[in-house]
C-alpha positions in Angstrom: 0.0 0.0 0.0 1.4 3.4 -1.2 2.2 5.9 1.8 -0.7 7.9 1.0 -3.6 6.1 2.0 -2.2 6.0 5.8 -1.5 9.2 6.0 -4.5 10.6 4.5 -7.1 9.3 7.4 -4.9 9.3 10.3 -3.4 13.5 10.0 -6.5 14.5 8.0 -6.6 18.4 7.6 -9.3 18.6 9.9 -7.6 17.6 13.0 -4.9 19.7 11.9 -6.8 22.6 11.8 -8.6 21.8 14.8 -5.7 21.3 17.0 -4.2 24.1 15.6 -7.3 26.7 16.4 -7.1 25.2 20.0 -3.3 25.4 20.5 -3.2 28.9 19.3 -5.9 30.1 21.8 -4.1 28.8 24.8 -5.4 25.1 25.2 -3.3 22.7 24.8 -5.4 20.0 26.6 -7.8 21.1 23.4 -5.3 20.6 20.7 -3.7 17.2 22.2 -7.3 15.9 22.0 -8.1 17.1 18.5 -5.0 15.2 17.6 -6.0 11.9 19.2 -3.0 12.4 21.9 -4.0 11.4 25.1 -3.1 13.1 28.2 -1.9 11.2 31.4 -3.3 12.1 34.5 0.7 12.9 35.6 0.6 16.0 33.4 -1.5 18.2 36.0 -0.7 20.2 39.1 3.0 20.6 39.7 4.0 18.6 37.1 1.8 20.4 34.6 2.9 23.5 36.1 6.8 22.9 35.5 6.3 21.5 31.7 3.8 24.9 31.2 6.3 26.8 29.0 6.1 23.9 26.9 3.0 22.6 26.9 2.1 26.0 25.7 4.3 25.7 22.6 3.6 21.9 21.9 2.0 20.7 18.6 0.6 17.6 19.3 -0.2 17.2 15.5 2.9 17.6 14.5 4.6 15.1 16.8 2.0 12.8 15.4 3.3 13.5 11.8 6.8 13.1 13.1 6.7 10.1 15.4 4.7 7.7 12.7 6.1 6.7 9.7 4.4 6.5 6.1 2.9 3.3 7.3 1.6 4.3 10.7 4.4 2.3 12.3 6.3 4.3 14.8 9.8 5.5 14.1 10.9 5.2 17.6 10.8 3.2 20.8 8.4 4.8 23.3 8.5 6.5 25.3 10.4 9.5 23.3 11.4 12.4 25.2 10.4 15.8 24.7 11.4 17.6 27.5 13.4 17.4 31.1 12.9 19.2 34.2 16.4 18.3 35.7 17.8 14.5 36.0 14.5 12.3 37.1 11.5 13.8 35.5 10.5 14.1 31.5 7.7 15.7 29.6 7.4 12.3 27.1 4.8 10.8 24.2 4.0 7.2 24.5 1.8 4.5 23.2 -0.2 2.2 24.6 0.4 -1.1 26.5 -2.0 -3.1 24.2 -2.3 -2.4 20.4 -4.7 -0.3 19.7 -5.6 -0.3 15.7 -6.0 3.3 15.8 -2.8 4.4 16.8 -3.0 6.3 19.5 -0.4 8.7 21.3 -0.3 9.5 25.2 1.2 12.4 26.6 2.1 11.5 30.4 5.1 13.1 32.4 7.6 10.2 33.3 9.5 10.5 36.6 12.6 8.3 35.9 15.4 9.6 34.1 15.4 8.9 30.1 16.6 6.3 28.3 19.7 7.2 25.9 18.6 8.0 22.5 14.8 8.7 23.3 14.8 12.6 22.7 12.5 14.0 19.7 14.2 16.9 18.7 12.7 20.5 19.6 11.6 21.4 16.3 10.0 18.3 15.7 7.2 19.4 18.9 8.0 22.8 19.4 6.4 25.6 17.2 9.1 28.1 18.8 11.9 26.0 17.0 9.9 24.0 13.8 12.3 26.5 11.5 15.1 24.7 12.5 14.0 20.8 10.8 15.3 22.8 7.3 18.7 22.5 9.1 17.7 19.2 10.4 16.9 17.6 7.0 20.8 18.9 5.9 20.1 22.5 4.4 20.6 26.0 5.4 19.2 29.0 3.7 17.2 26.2 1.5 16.1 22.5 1.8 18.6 20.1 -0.7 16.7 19.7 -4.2 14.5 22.6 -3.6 14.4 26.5 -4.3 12.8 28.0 -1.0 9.4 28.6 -2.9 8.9 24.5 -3.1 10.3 23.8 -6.2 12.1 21.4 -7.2 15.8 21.9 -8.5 16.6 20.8 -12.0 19.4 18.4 -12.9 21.7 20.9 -14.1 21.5 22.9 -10.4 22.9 20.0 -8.5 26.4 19.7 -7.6 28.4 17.5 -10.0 31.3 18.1 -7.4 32.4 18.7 -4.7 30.9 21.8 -3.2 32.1 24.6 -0.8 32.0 23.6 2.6 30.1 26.9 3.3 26.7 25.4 1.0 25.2 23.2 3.1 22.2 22.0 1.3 24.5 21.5 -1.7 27.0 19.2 0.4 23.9 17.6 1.4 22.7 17.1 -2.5 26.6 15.7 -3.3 26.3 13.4 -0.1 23.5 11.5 -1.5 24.2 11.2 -5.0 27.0 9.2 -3.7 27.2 5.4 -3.3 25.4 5.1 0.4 27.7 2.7 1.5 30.0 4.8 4.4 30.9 2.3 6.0 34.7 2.1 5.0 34.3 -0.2 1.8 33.3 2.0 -0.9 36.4 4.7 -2.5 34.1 7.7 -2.3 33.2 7.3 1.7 35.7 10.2 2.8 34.4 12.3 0.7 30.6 12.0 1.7 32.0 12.3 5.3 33.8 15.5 4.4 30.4 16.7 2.3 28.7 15.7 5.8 31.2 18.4 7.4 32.8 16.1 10.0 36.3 15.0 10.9 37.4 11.4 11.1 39.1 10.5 14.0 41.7 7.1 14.2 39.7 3.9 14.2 36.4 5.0 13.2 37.0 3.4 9.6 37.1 0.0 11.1 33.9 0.3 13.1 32.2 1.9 10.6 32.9 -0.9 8.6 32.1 -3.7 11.4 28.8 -1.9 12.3 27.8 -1.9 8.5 26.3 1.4 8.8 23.0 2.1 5.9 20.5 3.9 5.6 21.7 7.1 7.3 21.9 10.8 6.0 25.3 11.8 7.4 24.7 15.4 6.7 22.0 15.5 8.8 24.3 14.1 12.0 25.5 18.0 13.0 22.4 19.3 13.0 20.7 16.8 15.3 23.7 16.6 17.9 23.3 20.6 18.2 19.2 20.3 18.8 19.9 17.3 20.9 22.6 19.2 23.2 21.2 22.4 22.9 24.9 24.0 22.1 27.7 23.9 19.9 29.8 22.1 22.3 29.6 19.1 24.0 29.4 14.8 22.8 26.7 12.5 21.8 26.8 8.8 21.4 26.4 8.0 17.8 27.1 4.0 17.7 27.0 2.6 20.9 28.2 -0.8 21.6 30.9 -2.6 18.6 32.7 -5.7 20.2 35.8 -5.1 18.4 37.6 -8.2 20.3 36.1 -10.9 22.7 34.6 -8.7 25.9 36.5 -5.2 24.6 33.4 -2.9 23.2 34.0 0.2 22.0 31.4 2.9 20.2 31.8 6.0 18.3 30.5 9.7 19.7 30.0 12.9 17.7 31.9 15.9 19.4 31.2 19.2 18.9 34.4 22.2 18.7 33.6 25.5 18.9 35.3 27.2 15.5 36.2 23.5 14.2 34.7 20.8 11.7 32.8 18.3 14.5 34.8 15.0 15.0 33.7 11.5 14.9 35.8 9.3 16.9 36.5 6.2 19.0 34.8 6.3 22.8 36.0 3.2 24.6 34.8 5.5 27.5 32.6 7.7 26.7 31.7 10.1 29.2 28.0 8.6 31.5 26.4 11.8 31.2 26.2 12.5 26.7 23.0 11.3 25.2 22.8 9.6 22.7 22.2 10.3 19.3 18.2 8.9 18.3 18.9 7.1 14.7 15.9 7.7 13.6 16.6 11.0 13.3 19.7 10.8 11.1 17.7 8.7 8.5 15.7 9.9 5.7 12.1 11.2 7.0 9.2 9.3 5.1 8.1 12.5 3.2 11.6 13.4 1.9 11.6 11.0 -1.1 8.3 11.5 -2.4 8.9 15.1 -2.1 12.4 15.0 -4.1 10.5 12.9 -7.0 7.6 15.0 -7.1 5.2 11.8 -6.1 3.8 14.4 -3.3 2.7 17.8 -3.8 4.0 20.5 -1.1 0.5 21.1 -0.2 0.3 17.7 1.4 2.5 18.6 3.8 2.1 19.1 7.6 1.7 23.3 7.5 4.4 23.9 9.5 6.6 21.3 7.8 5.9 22.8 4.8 6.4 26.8 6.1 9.8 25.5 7.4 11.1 23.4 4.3 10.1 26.3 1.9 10.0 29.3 3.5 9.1 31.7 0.5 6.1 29.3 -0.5 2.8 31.3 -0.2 0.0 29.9 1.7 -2.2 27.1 0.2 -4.5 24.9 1.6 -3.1 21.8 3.2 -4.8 18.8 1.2 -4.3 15.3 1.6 -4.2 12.5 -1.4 -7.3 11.7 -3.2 -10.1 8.7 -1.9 -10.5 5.8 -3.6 -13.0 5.6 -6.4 -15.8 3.5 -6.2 -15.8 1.4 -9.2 -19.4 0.2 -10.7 -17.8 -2.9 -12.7 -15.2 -5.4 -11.6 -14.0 -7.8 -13.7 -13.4 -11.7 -12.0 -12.5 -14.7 -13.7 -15.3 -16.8 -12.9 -14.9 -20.6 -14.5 -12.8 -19.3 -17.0 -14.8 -17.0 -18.2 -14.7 -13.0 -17.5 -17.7 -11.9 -15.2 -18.1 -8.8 -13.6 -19.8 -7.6 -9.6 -19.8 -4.2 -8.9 -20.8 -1.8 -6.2 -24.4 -0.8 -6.3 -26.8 1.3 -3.9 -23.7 0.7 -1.4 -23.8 -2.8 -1.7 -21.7 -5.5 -3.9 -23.8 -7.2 -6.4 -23.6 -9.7 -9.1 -23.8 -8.3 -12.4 -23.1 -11.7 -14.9 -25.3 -13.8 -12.1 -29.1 -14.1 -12.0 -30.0 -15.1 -8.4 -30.7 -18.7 -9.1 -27.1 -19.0 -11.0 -25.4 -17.5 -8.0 -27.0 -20.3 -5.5 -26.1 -22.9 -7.4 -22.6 -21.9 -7.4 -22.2 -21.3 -3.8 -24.2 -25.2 -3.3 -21.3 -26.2 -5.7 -18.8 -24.3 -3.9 -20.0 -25.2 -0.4 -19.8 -29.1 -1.7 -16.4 -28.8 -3.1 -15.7 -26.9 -0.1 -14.4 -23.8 -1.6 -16.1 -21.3 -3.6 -14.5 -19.9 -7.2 -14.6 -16.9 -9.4 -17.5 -14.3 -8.5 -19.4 -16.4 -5.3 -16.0 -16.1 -3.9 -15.7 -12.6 -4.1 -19.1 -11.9 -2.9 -18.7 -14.4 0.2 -15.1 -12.4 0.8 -16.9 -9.1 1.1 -18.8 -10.2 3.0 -17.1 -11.7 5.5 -14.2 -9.5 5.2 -11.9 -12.6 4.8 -9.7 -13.8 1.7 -9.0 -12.3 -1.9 -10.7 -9.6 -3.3 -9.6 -7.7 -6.8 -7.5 -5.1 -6.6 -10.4 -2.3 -7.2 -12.3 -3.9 -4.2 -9.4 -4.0 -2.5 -8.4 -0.2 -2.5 -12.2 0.8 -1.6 -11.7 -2.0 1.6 -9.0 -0.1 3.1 -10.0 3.2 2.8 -13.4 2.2 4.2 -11.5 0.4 6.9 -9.0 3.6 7.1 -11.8 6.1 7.1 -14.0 4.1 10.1 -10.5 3.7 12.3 -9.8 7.4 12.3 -13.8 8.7 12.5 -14.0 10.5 9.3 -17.2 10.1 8.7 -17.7 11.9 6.2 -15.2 10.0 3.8 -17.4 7.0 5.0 -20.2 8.3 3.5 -18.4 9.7 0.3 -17.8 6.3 -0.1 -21.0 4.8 0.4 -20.4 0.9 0.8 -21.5 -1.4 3.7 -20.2 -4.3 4.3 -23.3 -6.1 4.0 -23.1 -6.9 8.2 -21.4 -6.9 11.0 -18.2 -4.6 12.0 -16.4 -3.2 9.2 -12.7 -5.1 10.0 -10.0 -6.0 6.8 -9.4 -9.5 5.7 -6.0 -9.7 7.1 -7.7 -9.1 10.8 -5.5 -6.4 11.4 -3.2 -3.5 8.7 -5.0 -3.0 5.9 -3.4 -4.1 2.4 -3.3 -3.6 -1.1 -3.0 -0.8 -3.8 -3.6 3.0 -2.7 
């Protein structure tokens, strides 16, 4: 299933909108419940009360944009940290104990001190500091492969060299039209690492190599150590634990130095007290490649995603991808032959079936102890179990999309009942299929 479908019923414009109007008139109880976030009962009195300067600033919509990925799976282990007040108590989002097939998001404040690598980034939460995910996402003045209105850059206005260290959304561009492989094996590694603007200390080579590292944007390592340690000094934890001989571990850390390139290096002891780095957040966000091929229009965006990635884009409506369309005719191979059932007054019907044919096939079916062709599809609709054509398929999850997250009115765009019972998909739990 394409990203859109997902996104489309679980951020819908609506709640954005809503959540917005109540954050912006001071209530951010309001706003967290417009955006399905729950709040804990820890987040009152005192607790409330020291986590006030934030709670007034928090975008609850937006951490839901940020924390899922395309698919609704979440990008990191909860709970995720978005604020401290001192050593043993944290402002934090978490999920659920038990599944929930609506995803759901709590807000509760946590009294024991956070787990390494759990921080979600200020301007990920924060509306005070969302200008700052341009930086995040390796850019500067502009966000890599785009002019700061939105579009898109051509071919011939990317890098086909090495850049000045002084672009940084051009170093970014050069860092990933390189070979992704940094991990030591590939010729051109030391120069993604200096288009990334860090220094390479002695040894990281090797554990680069042993870790294997994929996936990650480099470029974008800076920008979250300086929103993670809130300064241009200090060290985060960027690989953890490498046993680079039986019982001797050793991981790498990210310092920062004041009116130097940032150095990547060894720590066989790295100081108790630096965080460490969240590695979600140094990998490609789920929008950024359907963005940089043009498979998503800028208007799709999250509105203050898209204010930050293109500052000097003028205000448009924030639109999600199109609903399925409900087809009238689908064609089945039924015995061989090409039938057809479509979707009429709400329900699925036969279309190459008089009544009497269509008993006579489920008997047969029933006998043989499966039923073919177009009884088959008509009992899986029903039942909301097995195969169904891809057209069927697409109006089955949204339907099932659309009744998870309450938009009702998308449910009754759509018009289509399942004939009875609880609408549920044939897998029993995600949806699956085309977009």
């Amino acid at each position: 299933m394409g990203w859109g479908i997902w996104r489309r019923y679980d951020l819908s414009p609506a709640m954005v909108r809503a959540a917005t109007e109540r954050r912006l008139a001071g209530d951010w109880r309001g706003a967290c419940a417009a955006a399905r976030v729950e709040v804990h009962p820890s987040v009152t009195g005192d607790a409330a009360d020291r986590f006030a300067d934030d709670l007034r600033h928090l975008a609850p919509d937006l951490v839901r944009w940020h924390l899922f990925d395309a698919d609704l799976r979440l990008r990191s282990v909860t709970p995720t940290v978005l604020a401290t007040d001192g050593p043993a108590r944290a402002l934090v989002v978490t999920t659920p104990p038990v599944a929930d097939p609506a995803p759901r998001l709590i807000l509760a404040v946590d009294p024991a001190p956070p787990l390494p690598g759990r921080h979600l980034s200020r301007c990920l939460w924060d509306v005070r500091h969302v200008d700052r995910f341009r930086v995040q996402v390796g850019g500067a003045d502009r966000t890599p492969f785009f002019h700061r209105d939105g579009r898109r850059l051509g071919e011939d206005e990317l890098p086909g060299a090495d850049p000045p260290a002084g672009d940084r959304a051009a170093l970014t561009e050069w860092e990933c039209r390189l070979p992704h492989d940094l991990s030591g094996h590939d010729r051109t590694w030391r120069t993604a690492w200096r288009a990334a603007g860090v220094d390479l200390g002695p040894g990281v080579a090797e554990i680069l190599a042993e870790c294997a590292v994929r996936g990650v944007r480099w470029s974008y390592l800076v920008a979250v150590a300086r929103d993670l340690l809130g300064a241009d000094a200090g060290t985060v934890g960027v690989v953890r634990r490498v046993e680079r001989e039986p019982h001797v571990y050793a991981g790498l850390a990210l310092t920062l130095r004041p009116g130097r390139q940032p150095l990547l290096h060894v720590a066989d002891d790295r100081p108790p007290a630096a965080p460490d780095l969240p590695g979600e957040a140094v990998s490609d966000r789920w929008f950024m490649g359907p963005l940089r091929i043009g498979a998503m229009p800028p208007g799709e965006l999250h509105p203050l995603v898209r204010g930050a990635l293109f500052p000097d884009r003028a205000d448009e409506p924030h639109t999600r991808p199109p609903g399925a369309r409900v087809p009238e005719r689908i064609a089945v191979d039924c015995g061989g032959s090409t039938h057809h059932v479509g979707l009429r007054s709400g329900r699925l019907q036969p279309l190459s079936h008089d009544p009497e044919q269509l008993r006579r096939e489920q008997v047969l079916g029933a006998l043989a102890g499966r039923e073919t062709g177009c009884a088959e599809v008509l009992r899986n609709w029903t039942t909301r179990s097995g195969w169904l054509p891809d057209p069927l398929r697409i109006v089955a999850d949204h339907l099932e999309l659309a009744t998870r997250g309450g938009d009702t009115a998308e449910v009754a765009r759509l018009g289509v009942t399942w004939g009875s019972g609880r609408a549920a998909i044939a897998s029993g739990g995600r949806p699956s299929g085309g977009r």
